[in-house]
HTML snippet that shows the backbone in 3Dmol.js (N, CA, C, O; Angstrom):
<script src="https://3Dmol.org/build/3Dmol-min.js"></script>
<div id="view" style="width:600px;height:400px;position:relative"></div>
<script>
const pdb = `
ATOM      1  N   UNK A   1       5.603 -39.729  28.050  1.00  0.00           N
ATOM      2  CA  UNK A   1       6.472 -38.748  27.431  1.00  0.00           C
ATOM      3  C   UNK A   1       6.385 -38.837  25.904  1.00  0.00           C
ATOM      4  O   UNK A   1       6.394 -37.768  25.293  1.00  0.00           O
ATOM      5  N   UNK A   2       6.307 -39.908  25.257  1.00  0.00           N
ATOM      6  CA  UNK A   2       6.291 -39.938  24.041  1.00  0.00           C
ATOM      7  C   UNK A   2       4.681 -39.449  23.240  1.00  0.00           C
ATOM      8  O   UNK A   2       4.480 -38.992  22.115  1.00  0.00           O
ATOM      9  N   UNK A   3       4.151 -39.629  23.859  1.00  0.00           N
ATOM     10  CA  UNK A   3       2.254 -39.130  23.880  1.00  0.00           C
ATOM     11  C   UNK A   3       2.576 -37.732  23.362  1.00  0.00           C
ATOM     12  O   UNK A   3       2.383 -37.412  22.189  1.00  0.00           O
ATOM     13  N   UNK A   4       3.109 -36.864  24.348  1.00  0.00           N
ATOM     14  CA  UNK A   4       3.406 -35.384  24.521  1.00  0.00           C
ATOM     15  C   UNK A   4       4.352 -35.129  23.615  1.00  0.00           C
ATOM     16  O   UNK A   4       4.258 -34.025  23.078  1.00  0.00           O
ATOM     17  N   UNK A   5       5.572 -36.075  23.156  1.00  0.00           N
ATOM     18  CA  UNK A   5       6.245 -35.813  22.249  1.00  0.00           C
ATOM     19  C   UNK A   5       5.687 -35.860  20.731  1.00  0.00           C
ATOM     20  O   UNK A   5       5.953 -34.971  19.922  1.00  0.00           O
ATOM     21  N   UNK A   6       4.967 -36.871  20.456  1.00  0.00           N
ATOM     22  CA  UNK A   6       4.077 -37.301  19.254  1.00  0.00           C
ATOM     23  C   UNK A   6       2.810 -35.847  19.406  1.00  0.00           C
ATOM     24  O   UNK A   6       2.388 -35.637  18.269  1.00  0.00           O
ATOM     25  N   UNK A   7       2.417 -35.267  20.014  1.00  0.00           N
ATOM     26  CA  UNK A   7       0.889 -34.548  20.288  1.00  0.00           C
ATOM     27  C   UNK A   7       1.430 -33.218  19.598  1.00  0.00           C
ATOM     28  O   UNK A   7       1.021 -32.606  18.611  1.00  0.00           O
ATOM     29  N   UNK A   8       2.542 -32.976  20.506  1.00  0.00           N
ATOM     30  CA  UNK A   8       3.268 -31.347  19.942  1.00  0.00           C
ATOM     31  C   UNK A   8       3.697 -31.630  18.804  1.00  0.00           C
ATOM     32  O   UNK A   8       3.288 -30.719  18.084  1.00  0.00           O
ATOM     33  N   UNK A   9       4.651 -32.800  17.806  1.00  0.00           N
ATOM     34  CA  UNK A   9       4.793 -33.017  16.598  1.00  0.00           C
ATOM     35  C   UNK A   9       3.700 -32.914  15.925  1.00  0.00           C
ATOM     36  O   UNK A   9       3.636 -31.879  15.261  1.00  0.00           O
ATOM     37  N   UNK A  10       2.768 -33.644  15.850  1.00  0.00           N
ATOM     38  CA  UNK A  10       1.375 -33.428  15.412  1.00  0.00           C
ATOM     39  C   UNK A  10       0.722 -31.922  15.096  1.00  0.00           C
ATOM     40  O   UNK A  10       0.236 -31.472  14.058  1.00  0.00           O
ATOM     41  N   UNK A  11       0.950 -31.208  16.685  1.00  0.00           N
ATOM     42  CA  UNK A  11       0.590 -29.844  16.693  1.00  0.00           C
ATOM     43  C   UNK A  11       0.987 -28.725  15.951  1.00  0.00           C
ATOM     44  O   UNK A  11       0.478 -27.669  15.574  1.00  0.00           O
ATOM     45  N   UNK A  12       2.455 -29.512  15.833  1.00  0.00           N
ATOM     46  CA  UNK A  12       3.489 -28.535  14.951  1.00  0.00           C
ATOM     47  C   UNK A  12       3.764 -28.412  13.529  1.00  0.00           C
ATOM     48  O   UNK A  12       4.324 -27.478  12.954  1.00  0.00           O
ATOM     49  N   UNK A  13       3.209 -29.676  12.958  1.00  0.00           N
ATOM     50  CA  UNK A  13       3.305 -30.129  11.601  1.00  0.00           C
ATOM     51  C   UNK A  13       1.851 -29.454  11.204  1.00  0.00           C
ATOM     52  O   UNK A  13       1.804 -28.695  10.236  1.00  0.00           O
ATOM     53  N   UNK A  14       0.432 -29.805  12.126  1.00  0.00           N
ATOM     54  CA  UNK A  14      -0.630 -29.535  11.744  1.00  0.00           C
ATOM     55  C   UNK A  14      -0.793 -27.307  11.444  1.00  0.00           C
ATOM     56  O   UNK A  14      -1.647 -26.612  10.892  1.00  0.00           O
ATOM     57  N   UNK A  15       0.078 -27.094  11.921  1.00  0.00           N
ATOM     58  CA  UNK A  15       0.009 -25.881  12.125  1.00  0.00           C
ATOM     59  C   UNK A  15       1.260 -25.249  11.006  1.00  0.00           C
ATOM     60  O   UNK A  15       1.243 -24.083  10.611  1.00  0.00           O
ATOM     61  N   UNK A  16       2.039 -26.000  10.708  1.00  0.00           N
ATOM     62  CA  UNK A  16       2.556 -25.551   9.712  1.00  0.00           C
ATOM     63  C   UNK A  16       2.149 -25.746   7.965  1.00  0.00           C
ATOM     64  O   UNK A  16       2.451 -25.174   6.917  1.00  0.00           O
ATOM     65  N   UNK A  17       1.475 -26.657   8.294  1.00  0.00           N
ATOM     66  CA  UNK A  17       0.214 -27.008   7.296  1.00  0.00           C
ATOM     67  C   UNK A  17      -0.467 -25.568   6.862  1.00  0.00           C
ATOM     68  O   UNK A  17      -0.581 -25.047   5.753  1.00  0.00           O
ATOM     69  N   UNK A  18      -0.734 -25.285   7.718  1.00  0.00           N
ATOM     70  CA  UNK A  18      -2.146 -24.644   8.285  1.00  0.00           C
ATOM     71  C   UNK A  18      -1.520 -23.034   7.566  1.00  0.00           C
ATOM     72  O   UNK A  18      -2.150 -22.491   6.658  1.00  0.00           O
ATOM     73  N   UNK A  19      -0.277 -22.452   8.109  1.00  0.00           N
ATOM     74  CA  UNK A  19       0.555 -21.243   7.131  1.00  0.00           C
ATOM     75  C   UNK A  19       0.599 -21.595   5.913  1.00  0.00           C
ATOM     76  O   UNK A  19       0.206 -20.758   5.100  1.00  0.00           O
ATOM     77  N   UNK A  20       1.085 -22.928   5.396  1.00  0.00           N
ATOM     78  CA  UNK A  20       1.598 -22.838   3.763  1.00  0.00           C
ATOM     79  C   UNK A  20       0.416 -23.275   3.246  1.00  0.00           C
ATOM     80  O   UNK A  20       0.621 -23.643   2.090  1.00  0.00           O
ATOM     81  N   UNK A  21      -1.201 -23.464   3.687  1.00  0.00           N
ATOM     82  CA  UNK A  21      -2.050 -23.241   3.277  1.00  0.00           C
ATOM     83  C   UNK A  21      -2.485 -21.815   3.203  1.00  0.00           C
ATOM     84  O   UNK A  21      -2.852 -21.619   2.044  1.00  0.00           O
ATOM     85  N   UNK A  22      -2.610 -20.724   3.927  1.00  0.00           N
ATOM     86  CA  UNK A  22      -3.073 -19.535   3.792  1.00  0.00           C
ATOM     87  C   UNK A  22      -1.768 -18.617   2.670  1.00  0.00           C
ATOM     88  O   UNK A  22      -1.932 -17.866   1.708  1.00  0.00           O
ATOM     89  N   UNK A  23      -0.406 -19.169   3.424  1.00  0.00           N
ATOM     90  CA  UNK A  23       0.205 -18.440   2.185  1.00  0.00           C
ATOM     91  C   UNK A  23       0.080 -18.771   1.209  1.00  0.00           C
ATOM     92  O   UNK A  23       0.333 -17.811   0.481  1.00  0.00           O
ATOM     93  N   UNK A  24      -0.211 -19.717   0.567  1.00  0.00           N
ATOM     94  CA  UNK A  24      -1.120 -20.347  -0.914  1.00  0.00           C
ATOM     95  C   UNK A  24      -1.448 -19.814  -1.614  1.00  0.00           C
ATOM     96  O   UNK A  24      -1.049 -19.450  -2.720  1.00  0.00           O
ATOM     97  N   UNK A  25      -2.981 -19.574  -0.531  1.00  0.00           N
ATOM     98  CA  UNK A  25      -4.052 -18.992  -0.679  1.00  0.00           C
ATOM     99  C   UNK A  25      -4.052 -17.831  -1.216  1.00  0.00           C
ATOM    100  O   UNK A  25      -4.837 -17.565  -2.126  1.00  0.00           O
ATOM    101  N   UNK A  26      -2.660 -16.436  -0.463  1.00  0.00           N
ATOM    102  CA  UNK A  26      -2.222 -15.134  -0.449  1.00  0.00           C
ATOM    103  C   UNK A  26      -1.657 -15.107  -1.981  1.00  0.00           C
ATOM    104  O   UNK A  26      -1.599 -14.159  -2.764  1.00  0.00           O
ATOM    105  N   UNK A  27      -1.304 -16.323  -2.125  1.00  0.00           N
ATOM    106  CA  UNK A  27      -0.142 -16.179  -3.708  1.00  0.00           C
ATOM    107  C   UNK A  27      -1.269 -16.182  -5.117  1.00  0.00           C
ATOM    108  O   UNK A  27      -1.079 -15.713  -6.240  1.00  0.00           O
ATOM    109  N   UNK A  28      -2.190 -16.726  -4.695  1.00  0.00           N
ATOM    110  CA  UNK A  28      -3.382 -17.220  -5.816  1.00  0.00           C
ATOM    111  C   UNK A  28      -4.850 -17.147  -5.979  1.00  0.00           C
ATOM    112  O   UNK A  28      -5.632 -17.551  -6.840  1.00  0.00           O
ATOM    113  N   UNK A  29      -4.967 -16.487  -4.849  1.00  0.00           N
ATOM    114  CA  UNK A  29      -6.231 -15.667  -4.802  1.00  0.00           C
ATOM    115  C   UNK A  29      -6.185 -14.001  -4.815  1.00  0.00           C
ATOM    116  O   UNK A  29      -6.158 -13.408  -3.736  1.00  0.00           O
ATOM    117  N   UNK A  30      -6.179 -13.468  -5.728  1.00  0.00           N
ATOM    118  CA  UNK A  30      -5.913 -11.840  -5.808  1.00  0.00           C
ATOM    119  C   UNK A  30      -7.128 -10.872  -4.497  1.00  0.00           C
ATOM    120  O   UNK A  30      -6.841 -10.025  -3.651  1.00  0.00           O
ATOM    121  N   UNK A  31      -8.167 -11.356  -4.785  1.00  0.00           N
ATOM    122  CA  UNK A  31      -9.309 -10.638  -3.826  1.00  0.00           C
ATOM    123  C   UNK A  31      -8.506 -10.751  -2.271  1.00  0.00           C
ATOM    124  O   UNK A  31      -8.599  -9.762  -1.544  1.00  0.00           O
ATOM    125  N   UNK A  32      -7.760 -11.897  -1.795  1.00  0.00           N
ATOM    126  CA  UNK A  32      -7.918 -12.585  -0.687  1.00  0.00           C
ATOM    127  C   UNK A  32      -6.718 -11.303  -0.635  1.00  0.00           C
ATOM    128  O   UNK A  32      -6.896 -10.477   0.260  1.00  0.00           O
ATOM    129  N   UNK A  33      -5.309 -11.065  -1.702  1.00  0.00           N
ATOM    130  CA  UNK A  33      -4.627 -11.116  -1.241  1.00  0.00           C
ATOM    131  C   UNK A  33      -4.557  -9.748  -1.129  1.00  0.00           C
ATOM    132  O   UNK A  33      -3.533  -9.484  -0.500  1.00  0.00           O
ATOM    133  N   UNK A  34      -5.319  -8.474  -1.523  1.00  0.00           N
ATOM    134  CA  UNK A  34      -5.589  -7.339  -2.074  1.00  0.00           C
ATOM    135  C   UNK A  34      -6.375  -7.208  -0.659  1.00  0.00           C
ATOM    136  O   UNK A  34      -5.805  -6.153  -0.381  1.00  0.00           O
ATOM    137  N   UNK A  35      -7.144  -7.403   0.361  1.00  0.00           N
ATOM    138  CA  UNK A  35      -7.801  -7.545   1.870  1.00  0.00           C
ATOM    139  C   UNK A  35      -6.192  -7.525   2.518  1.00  0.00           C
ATOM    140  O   UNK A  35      -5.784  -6.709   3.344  1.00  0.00           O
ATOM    141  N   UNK A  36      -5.468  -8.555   1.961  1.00  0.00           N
ATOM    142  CA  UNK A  36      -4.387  -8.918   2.857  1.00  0.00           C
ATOM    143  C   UNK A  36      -3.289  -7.497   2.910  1.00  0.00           C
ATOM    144  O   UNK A  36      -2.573  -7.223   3.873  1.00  0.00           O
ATOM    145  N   UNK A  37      -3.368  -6.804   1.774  1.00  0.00           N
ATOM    146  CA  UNK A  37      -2.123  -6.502   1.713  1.00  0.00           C
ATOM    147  C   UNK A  37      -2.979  -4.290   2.028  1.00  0.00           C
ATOM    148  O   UNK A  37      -2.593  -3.128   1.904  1.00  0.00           O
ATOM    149  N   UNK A  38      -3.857  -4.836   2.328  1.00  0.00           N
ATOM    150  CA  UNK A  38      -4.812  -3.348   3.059  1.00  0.00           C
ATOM    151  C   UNK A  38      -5.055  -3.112   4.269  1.00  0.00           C
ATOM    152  O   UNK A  38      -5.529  -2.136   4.852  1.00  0.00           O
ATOM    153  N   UNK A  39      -4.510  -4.570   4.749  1.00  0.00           N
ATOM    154  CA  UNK A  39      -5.748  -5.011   6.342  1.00  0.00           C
ATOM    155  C   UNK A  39      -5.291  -6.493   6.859  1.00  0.00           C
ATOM    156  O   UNK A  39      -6.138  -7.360   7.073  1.00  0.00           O
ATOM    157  N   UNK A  40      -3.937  -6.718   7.038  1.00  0.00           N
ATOM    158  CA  UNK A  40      -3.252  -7.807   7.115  1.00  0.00           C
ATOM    159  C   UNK A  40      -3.731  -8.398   8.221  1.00  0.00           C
ATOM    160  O   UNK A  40      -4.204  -9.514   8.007  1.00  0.00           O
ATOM    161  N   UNK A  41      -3.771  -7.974   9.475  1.00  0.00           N
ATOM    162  CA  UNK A  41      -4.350  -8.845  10.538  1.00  0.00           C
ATOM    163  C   UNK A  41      -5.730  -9.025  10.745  1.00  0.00           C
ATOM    164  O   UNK A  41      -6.279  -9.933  11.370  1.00  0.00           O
ATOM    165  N   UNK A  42      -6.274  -7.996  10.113  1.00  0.00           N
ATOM    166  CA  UNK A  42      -8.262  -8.228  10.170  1.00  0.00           C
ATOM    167  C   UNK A  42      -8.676  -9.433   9.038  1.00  0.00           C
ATOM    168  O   UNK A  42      -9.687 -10.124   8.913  1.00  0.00           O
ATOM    169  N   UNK A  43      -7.257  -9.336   8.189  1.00  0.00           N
ATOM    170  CA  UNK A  43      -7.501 -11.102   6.899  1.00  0.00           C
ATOM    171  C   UNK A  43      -7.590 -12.124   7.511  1.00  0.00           C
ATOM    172  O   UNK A  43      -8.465 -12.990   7.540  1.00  0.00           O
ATOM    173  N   UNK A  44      -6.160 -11.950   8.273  1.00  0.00           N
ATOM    174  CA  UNK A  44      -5.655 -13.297   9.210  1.00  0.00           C
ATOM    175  C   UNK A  44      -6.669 -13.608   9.979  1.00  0.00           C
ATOM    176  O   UNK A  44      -7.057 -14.777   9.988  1.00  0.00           O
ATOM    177  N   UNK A  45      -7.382 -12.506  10.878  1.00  0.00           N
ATOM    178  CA  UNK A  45      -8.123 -13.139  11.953  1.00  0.00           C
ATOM    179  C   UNK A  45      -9.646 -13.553  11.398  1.00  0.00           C
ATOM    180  O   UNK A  45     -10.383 -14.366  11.956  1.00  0.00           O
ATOM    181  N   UNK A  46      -9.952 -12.816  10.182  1.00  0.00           N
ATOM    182  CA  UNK A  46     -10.935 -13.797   9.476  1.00  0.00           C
ATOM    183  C   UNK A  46     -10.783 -15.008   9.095  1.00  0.00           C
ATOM    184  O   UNK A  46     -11.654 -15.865   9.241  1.00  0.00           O
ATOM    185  N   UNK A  47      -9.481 -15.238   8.481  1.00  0.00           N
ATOM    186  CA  UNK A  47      -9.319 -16.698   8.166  1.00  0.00           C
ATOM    187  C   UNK A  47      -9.377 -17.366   9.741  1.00  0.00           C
ATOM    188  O   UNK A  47     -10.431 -17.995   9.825  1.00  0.00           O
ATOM    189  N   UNK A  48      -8.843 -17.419  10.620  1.00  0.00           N
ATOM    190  CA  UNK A  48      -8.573 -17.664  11.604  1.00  0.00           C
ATOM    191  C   UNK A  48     -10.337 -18.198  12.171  1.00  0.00           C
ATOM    192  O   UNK A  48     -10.570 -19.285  12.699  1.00  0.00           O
ATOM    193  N   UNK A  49     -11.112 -17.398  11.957  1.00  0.00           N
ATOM    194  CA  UNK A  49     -12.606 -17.484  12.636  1.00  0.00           C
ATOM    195  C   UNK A  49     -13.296 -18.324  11.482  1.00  0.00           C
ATOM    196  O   UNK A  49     -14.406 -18.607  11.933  1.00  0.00           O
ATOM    197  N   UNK A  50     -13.172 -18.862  10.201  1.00  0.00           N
ATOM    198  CA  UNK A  50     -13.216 -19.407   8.950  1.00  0.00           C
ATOM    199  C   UNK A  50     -13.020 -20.985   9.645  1.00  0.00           C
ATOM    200  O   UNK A  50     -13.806 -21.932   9.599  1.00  0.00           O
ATOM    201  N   UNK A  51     -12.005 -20.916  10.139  1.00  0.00           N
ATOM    202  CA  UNK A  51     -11.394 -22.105  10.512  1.00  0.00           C
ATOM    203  C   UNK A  51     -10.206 -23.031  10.497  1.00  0.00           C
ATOM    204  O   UNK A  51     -10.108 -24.210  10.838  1.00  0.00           O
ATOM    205  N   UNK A  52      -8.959 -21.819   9.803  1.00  0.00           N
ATOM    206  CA  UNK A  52      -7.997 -21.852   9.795  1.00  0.00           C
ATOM    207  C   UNK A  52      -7.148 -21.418  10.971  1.00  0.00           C
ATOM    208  O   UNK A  52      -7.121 -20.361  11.601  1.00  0.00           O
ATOM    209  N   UNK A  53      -6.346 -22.736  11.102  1.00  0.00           N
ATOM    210  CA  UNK A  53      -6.133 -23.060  12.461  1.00  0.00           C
ATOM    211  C   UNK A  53      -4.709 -22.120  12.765  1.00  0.00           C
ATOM    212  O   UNK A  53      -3.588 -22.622  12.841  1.00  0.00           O
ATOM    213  N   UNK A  54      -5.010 -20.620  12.925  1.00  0.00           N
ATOM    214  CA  UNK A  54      -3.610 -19.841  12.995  1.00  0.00           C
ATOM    215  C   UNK A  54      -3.328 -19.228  14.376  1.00  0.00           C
ATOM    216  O   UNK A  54      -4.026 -18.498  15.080  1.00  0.00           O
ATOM    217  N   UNK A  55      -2.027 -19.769  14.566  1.00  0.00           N
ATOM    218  CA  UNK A  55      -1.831 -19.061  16.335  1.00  0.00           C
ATOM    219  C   UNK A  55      -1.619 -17.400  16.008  1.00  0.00           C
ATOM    220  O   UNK A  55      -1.612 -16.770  14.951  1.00  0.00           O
ATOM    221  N   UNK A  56      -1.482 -17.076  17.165  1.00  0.00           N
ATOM    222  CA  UNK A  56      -1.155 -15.298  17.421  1.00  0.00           C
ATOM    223  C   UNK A  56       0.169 -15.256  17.175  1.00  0.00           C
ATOM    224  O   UNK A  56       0.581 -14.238  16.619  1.00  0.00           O
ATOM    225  N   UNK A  57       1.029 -16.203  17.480  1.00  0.00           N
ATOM    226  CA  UNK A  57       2.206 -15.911  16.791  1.00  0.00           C
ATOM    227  C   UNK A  57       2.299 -15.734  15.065  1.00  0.00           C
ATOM    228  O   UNK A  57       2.680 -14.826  14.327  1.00  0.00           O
ATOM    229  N   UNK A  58       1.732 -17.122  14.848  1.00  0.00           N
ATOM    230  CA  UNK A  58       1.962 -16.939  12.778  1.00  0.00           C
ATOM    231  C   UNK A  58       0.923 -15.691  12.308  1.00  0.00           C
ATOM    232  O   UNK A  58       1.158 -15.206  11.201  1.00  0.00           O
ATOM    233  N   UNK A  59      -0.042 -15.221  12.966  1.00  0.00           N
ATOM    234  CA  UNK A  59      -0.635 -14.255  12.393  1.00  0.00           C
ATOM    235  C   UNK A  59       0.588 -12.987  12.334  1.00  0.00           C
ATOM    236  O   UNK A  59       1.142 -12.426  11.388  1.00  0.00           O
ATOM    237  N   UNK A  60       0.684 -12.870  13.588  1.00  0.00           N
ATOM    238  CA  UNK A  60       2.038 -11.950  13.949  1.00  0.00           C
ATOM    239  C   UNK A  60       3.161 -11.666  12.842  1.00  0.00           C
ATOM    240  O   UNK A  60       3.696 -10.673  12.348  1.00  0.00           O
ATOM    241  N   UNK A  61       3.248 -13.266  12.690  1.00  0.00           N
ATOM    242  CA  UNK A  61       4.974 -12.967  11.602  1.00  0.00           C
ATOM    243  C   UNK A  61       4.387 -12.747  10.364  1.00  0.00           C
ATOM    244  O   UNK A  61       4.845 -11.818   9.697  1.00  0.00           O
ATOM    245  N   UNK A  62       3.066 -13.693   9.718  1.00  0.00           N
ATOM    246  CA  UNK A  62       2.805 -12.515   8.429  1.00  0.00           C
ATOM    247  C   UNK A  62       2.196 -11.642   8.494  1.00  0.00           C
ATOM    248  O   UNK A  62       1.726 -11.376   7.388  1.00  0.00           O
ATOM    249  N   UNK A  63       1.859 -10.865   9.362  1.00  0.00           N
ATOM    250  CA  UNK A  63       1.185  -9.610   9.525  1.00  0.00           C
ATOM    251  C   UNK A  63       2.995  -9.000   8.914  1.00  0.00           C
ATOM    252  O   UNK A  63       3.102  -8.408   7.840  1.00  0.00           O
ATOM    253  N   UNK A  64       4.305  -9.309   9.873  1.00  0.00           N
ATOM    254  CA  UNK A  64       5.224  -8.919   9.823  1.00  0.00           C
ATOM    255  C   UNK A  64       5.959  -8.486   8.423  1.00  0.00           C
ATOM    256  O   UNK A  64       6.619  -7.478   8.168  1.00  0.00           O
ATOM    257  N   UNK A  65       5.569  -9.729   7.525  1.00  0.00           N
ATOM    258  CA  UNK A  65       6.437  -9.696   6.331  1.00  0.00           C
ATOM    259  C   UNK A  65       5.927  -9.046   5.387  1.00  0.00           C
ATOM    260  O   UNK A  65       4.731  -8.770   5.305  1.00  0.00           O
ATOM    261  N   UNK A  66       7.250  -8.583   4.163  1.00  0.00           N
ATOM    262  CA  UNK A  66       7.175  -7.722   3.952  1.00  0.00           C
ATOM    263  C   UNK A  66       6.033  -7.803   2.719  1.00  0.00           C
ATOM    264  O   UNK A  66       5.738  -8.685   1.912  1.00  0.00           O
ATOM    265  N   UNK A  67       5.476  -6.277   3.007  1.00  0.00           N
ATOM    266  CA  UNK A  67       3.760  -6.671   1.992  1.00  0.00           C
ATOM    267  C   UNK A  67       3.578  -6.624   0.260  1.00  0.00           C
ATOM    268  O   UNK A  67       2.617  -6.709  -0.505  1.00  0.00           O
ATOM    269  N   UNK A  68       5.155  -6.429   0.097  1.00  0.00           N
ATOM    270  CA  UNK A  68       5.286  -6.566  -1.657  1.00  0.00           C
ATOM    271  C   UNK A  68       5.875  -7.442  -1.854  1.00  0.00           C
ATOM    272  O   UNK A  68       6.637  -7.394  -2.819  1.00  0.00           O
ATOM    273  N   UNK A  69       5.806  -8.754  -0.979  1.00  0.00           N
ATOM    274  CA  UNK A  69       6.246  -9.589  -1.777  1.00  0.00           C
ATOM    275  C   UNK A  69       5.318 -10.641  -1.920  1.00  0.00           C
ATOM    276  O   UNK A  69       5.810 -11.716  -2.264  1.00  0.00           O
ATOM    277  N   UNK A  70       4.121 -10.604  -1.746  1.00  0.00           N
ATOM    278  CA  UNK A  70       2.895 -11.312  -1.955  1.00  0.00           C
ATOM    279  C   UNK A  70       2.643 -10.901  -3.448  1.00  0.00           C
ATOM    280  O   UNK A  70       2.550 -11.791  -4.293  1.00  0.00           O
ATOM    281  N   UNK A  71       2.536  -9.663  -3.776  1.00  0.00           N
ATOM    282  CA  UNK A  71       1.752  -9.571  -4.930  1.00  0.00           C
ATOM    283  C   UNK A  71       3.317  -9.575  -6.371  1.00  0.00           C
ATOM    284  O   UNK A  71       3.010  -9.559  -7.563  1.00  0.00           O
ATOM    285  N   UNK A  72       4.668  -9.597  -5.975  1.00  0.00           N
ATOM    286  CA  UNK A  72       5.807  -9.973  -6.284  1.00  0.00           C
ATOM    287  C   UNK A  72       5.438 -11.245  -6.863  1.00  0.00           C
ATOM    288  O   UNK A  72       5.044 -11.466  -8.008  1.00  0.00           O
ATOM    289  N   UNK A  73       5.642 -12.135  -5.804  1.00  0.00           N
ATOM    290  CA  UNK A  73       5.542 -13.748  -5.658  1.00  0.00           C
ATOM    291  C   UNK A  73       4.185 -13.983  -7.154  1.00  0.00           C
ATOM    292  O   UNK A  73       4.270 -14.563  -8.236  1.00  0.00           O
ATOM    293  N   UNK A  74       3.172 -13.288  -6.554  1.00  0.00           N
ATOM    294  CA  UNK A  74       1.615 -14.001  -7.269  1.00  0.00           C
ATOM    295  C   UNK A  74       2.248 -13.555  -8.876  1.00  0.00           C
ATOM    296  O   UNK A  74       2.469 -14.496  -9.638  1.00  0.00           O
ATOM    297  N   UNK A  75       2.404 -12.776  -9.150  1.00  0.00           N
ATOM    298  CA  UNK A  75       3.256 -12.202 -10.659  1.00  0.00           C
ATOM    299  C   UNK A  75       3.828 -13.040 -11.405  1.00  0.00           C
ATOM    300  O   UNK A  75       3.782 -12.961 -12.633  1.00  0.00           O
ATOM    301  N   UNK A  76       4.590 -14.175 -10.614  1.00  0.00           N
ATOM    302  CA  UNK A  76       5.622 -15.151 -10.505  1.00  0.00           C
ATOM    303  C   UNK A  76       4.809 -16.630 -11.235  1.00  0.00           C
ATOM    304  O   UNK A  76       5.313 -17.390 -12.062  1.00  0.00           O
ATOM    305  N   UNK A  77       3.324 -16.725 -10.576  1.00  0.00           N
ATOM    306  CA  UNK A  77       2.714 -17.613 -11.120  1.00  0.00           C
ATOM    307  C   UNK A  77       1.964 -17.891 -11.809  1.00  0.00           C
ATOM    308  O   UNK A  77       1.141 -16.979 -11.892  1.00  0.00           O
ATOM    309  N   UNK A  78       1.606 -19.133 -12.751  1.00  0.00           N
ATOM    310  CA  UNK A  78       1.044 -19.355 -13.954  1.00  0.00           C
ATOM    311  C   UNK A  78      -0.330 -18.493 -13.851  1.00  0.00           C
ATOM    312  O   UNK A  78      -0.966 -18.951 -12.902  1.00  0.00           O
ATOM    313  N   UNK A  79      -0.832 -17.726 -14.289  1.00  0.00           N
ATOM    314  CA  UNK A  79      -2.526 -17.301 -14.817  1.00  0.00           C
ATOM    315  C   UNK A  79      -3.347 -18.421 -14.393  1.00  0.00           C
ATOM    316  O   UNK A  79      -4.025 -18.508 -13.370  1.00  0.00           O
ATOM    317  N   UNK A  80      -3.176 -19.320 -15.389  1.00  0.00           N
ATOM    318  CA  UNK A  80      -4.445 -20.725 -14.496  1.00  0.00           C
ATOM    319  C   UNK A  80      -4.542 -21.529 -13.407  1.00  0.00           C
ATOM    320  O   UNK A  80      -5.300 -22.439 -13.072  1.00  0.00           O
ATOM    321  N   UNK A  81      -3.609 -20.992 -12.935  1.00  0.00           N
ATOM    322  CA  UNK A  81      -3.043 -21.141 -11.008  1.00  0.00           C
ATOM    323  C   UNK A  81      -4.080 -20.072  -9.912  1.00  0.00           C
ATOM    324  O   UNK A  81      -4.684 -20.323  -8.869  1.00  0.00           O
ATOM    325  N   UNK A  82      -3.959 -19.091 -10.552  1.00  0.00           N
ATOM    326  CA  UNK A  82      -4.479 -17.650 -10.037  1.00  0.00           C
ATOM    327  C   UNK A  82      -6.148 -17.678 -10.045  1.00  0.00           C
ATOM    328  O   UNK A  82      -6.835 -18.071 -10.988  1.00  0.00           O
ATOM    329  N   UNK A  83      -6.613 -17.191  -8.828  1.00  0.00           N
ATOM    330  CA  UNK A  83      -7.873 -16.851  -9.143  1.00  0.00           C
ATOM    331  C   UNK A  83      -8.192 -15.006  -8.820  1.00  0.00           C
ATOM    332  O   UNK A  83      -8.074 -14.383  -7.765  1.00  0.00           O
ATOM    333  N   UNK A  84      -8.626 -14.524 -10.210  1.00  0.00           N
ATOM    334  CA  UNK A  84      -8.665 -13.425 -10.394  1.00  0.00           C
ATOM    335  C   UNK A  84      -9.425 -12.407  -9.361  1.00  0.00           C
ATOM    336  O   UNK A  84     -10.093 -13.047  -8.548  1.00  0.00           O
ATOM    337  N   UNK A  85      -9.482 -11.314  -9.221  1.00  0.00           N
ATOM    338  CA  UNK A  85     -10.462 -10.314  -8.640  1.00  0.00           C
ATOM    339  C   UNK A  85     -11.407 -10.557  -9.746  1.00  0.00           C
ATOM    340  O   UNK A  85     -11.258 -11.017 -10.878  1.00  0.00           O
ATOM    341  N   UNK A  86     -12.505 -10.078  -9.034  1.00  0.00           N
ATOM    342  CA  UNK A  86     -13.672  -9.338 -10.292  1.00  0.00           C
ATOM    343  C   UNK A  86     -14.106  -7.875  -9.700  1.00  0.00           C
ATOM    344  O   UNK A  86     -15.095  -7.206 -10.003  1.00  0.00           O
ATOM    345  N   UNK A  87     -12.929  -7.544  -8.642  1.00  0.00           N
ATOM    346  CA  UNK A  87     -13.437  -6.265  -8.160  1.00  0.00           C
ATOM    347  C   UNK A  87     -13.058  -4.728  -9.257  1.00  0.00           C
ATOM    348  O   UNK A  87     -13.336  -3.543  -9.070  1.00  0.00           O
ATOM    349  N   UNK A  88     -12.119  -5.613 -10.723  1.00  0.00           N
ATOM    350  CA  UNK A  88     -11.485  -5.018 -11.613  1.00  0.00           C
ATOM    351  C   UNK A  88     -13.119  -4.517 -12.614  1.00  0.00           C
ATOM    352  O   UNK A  88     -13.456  -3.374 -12.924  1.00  0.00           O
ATOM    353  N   UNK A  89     -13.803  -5.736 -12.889  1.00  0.00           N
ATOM    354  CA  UNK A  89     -14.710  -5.823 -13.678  1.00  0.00           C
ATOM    355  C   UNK A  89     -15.881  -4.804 -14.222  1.00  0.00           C
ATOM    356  O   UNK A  89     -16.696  -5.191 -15.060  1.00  0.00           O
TER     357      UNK A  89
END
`;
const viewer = $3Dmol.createViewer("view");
viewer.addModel(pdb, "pdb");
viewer.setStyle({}, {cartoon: {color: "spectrum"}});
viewer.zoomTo();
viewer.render();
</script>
């Protein structure tokens, strides 16, 4: 019992990892987040095939949320945090 208790903790921590890495990603990569905020689940399921370990549920809930507050949020953070488009260029 404790195997199964420790495996799903593991599972659950590793996977919540795994969101506040891609939402990161969404806050500080403009290209990534500009795909995201055009084509929210065809992002996810690329990252997803990349190798980011995202269930159908967490794709689900940020597919869900709301899509101005990604590029809100990224506004929010330092310039040398950010990695720019060059699709501006």
């Amino acid at each position: 019992m404790r195997t199964l208790a420790r495996s799903l903790r593991m599972t659950a921590d590793m996977s919540q990892k795994t969101v506040q890495l891609v939402m990161g990603r969404l806050l500080t990569d403009e290209d990534l987040r500009l795909r995201f905020v055009e084509r929210p689940r065809e992002t996810l399921v690329d990252l997803r095939d990349q190798g980011y370990e995202l269930t159908a549920d967490e794709i689900d809930a940020l597919v869900r949320s709301d899509p101005g507050v990604w590029p809100s949020m990224a506004r929010r953070i330092h310039p040398r945090l950010q990695r720019c488009s060059l699709r501006h260029a």
